[in-house]
C-alpha positions as CSV (number, residue, x, y, z in Angstrom):
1,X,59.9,179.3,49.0
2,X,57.8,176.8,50.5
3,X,55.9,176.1,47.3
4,X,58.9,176.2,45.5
5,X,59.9,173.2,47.5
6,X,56.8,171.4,46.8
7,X,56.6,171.7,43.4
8,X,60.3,170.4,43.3
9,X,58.6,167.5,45.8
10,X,56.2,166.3,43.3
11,X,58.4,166.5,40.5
12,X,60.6,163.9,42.0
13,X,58.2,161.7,42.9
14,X,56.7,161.5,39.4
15,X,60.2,160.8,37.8
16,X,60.4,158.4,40.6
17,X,57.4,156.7,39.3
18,X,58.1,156.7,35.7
19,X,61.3,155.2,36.9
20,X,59.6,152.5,39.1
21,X,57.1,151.7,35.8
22,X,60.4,151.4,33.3
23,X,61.5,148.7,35.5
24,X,58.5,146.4,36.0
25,X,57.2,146.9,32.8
26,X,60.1,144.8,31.0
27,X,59.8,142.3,33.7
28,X,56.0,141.8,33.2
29,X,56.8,141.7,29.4
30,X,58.8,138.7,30.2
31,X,57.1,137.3,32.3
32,X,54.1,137.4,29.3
33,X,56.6,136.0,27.0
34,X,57.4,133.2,28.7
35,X,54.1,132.2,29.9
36,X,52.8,132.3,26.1
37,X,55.8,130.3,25.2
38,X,54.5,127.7,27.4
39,X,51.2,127.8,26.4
40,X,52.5,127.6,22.6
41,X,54.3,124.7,23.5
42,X,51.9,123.0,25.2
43,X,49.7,123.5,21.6
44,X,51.9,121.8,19.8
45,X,52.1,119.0,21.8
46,X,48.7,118.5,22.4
47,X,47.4,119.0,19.3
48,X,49.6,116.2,17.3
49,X,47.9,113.7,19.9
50,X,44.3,115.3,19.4
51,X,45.1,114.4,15.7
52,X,46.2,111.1,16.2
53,X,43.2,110.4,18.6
54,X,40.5,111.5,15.9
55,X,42.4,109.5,13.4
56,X,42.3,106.6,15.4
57,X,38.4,106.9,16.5
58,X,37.5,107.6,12.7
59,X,39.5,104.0,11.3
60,X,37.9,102.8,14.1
61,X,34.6,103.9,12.9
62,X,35.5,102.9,9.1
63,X,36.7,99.7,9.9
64,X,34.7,96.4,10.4
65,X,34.6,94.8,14.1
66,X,37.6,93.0,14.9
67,X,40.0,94.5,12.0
68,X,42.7,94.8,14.9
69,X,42.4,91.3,15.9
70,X,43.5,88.7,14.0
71,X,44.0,87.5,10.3
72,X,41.7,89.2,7.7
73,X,40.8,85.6,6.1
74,X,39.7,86.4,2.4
75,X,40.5,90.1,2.6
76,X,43.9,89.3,0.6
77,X,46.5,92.2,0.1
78,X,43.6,94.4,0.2
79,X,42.9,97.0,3.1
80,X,39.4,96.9,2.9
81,X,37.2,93.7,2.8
82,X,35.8,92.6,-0.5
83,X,32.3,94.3,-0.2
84,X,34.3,97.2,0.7
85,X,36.2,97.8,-2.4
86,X,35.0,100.1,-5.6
87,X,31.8,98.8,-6.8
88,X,31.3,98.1,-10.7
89,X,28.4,99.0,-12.7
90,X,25.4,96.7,-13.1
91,X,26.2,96.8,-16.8
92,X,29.8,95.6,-16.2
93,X,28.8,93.2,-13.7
94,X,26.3,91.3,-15.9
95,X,28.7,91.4,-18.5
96,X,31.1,89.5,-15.6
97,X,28.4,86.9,-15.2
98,X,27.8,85.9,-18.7
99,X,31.3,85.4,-19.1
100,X,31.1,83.2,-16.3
101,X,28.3,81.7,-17.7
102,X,30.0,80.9,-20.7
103,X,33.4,79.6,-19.3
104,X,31.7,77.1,-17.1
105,X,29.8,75.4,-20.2
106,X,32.8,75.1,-22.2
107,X,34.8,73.6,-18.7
108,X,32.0,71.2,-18.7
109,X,32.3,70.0,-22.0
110,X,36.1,70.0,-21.9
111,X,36.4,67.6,-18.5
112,X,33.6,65.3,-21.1
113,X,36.0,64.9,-23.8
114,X,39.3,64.0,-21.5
115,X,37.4,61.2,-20.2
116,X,38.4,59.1,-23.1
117,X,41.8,60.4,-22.8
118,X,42.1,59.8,-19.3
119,X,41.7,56.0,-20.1
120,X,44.2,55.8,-23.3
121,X,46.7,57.5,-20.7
122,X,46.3,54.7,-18.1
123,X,46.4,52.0,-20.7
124,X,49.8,53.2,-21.9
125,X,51.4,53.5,-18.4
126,X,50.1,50.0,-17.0
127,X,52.2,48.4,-20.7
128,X,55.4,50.6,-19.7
129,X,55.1,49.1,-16.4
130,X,55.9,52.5,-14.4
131,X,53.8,51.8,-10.8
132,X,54.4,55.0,-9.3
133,X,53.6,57.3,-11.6
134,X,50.4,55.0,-12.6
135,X,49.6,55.4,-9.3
136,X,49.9,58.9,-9.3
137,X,48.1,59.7,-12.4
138,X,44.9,58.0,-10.7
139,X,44.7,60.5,-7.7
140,X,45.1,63.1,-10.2
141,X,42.0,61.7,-12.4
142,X,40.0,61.3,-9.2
143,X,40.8,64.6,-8.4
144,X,39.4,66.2,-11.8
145,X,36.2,63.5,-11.3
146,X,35.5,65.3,-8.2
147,X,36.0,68.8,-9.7
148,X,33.3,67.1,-12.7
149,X,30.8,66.6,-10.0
150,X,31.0,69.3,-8.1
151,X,30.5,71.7,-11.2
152,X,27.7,69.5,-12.4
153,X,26.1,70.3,-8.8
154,X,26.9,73.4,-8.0
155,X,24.2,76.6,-7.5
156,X,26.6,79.4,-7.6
157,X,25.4,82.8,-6.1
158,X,26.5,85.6,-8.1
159,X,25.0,88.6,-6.4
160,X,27.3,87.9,-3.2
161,X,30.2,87.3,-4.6
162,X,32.6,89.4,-4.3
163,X,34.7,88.9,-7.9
164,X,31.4,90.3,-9.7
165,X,31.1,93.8,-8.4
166,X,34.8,94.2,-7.2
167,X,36.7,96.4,-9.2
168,X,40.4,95.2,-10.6
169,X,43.2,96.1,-8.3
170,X,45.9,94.2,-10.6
171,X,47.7,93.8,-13.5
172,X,49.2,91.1,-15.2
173,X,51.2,89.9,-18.6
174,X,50.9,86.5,-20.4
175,X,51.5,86.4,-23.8
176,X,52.7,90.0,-24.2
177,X,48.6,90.8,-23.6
178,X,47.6,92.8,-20.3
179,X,44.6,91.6,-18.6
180,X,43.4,93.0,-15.5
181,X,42.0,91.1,-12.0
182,X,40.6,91.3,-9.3
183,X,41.6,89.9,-5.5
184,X,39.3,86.7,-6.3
185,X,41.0,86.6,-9.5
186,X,44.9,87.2,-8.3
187,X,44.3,84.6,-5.5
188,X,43.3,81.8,-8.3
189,X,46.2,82.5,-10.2
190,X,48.7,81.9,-7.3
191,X,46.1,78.9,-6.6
192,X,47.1,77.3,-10.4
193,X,51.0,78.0,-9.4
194,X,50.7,76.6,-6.0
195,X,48.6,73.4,-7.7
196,X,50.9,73.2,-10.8
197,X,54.2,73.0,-7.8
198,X,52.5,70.3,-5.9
199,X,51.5,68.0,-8.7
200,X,54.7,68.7,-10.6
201,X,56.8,67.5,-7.0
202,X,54.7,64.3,-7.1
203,X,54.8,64.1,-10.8
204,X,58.5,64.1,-10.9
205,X,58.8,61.9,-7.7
206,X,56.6,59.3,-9.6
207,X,59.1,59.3,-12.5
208,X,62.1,58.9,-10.4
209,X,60.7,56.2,-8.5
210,X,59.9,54.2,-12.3
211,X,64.1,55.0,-13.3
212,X,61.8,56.9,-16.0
213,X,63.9,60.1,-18.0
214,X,62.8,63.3,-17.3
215,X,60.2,64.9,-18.8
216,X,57.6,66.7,-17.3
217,X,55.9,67.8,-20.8
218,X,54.9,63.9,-21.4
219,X,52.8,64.1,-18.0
220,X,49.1,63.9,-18.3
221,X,49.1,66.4,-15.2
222,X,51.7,69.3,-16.9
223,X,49.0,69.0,-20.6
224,X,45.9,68.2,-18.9
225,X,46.8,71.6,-16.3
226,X,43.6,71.5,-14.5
227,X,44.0,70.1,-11.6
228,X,42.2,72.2,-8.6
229,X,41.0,74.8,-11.3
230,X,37.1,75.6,-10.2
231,X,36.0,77.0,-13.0
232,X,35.6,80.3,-11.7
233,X,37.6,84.2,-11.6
234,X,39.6,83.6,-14.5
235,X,40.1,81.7,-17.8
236,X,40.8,78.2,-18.1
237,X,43.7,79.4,-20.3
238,X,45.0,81.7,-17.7
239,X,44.6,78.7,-15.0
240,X,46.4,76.5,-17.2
241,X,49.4,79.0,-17.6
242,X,50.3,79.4,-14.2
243,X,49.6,75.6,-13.4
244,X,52.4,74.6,-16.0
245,X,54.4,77.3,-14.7
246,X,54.6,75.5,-11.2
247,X,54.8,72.1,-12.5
248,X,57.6,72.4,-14.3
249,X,59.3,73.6,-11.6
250,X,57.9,71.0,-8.9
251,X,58.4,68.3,-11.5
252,X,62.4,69.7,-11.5
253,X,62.4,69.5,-7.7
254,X,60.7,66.1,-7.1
255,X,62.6,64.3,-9.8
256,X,66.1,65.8,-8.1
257,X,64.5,65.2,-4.8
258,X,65.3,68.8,-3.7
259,X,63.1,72.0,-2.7
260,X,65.1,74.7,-5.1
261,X,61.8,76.2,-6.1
262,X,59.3,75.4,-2.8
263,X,58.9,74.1,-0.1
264,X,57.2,70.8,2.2
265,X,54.9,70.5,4.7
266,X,52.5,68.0,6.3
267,X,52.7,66.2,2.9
268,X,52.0,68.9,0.9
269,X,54.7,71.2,-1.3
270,X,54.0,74.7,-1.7
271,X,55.8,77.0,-4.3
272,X,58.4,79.4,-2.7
273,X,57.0,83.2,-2.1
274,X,59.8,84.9,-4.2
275,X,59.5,82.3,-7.3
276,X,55.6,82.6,-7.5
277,X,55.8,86.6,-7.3
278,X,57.8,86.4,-10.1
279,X,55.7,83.7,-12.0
280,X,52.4,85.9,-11.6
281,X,54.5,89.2,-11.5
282,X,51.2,91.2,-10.6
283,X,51.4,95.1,-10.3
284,X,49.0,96.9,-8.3
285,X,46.7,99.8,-10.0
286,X,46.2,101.1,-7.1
């Protein structure tokens, strides 16, 4: 009897147990549950900053000193600086400099023969009498004098610029002909518009001042079209493109006293953003 009784003893007090374990069980399972949730969680957040840091620390370390201070003078559009940018071959690049070579001797001898133009052009303004644009037309010849000189001067390093190993990041149409550039190139051809807008302005202002008719194609400036062209980056027929492109429209502005197409400051007139974008219409290979 007695053992009867504590058999039945021990019986209960294993159920009891394997009661007591069914309970706590689900509650330490929950308890797991949320605490890996948590941990989860905190993963995710973490590592989306972890990323970002080692992002941040690597541009860091790719980028120049200072790249997050301050205006990236001669850098252009470009993310990189100049030296930066996809090298070209030495083959390509002495191919770059003989063209070069070649397009400075034949500037030279082209600023010779306009001399003698220069002159029959004055001549013919002082008999029609019109001042101003006589006036005009001798800061422009200075102008291309000083260009003369400085060309007949100049000792230009090729192995440090930039335009001779760079490799083209645009693309642009004139004549129904792609030619390619790079950011030395593209920033001489808004250089021409800019220059053509400015001397077109005064051109036109000249004209108006005289009671002369418009016509900007009779201005030494609009078929001359080298003003401020250095010789350098691109063709002289490429300069002399977008130069007329500006100049007709600065002549239009000047002569209607008006900014339609640009824009004036501290004496100067600059071609509007929108209007030279669509003058030079450059697309990016990149």
């Amino acid at each position: 009897m007695k053992a009867n009784v504590l058999y039945r003893m021990r019986v209960a007090a294993v159920i009891s147990g394997v009661l007591l374990m069914g309970i706590s069980m689900p509650a330490n399972a929950d308890q797991k549950s949320k605490s890996s949730q948590k941990q989860e969680k905190k993963q995710k957040t973490e590592q989306p900053q972890a990323r970002q840091a080692q992002k941040a620390q690597q541009q860091k370390q790719d980028h120049p000193p200072g790249w997050d201070k301050g205006k990236k003078a001669g850098w252009g559009d470009s993310s990189v600086p100049p030296g930066q940018q996809s090298r070209l071959s030495q083959q390509r690049q002495q191919q770059l400099i003989a063209e070069q070579q070649k397009r400075l001797t034949q500037y030279r001898q082209y600023l010779e023969r306009q001399q003698r133009l220069a002159e029959q052009r004055t001549s013919q303004l002082q008999k029609q009498r019109r001042t101003a644009q006589y006036r005009y037309q001798q800061q422009y010849f200075e102008r291309i004098r000083q260009q003369q000189m400085r060309l007949q001067s100049e000792q230009h390093d090729y192995a440090t610029d930039p335009y001779y190993y760079t490799a083209p990041i645009y693309r642009y149409t004139r004549g129904g002909i792609f030619y390619e550039t790079n950011q030395c190139g593209a920033d001489q051809l808004r250089l021409a518009a800019n220059n053509g807008y400015d001397q077109g302005f005064r051109a036109g202002q000249a004209d108006r001042q005289d009671r002369w008719n418009a016509n900007y194609k009779d201005s030494y400036a609009y078929q001359d079209a080298n003003y401020g062209y250095s010789g350098y980056y691109v063709s002289q027929t490429d300069y002399n493109h977008y130069f007329r492109e500006g100049f007709r429209r600065g002549y239009e502005d000047g002569y209607n006293s008006r900014t339609q197409y640009g824009s004036q400051s501290n004496g100067s007139y600059s071609i509007l953003g929108g209007i030279l974008s669509q003058i030079l219409n450059l697309q990016s290979l990149r």
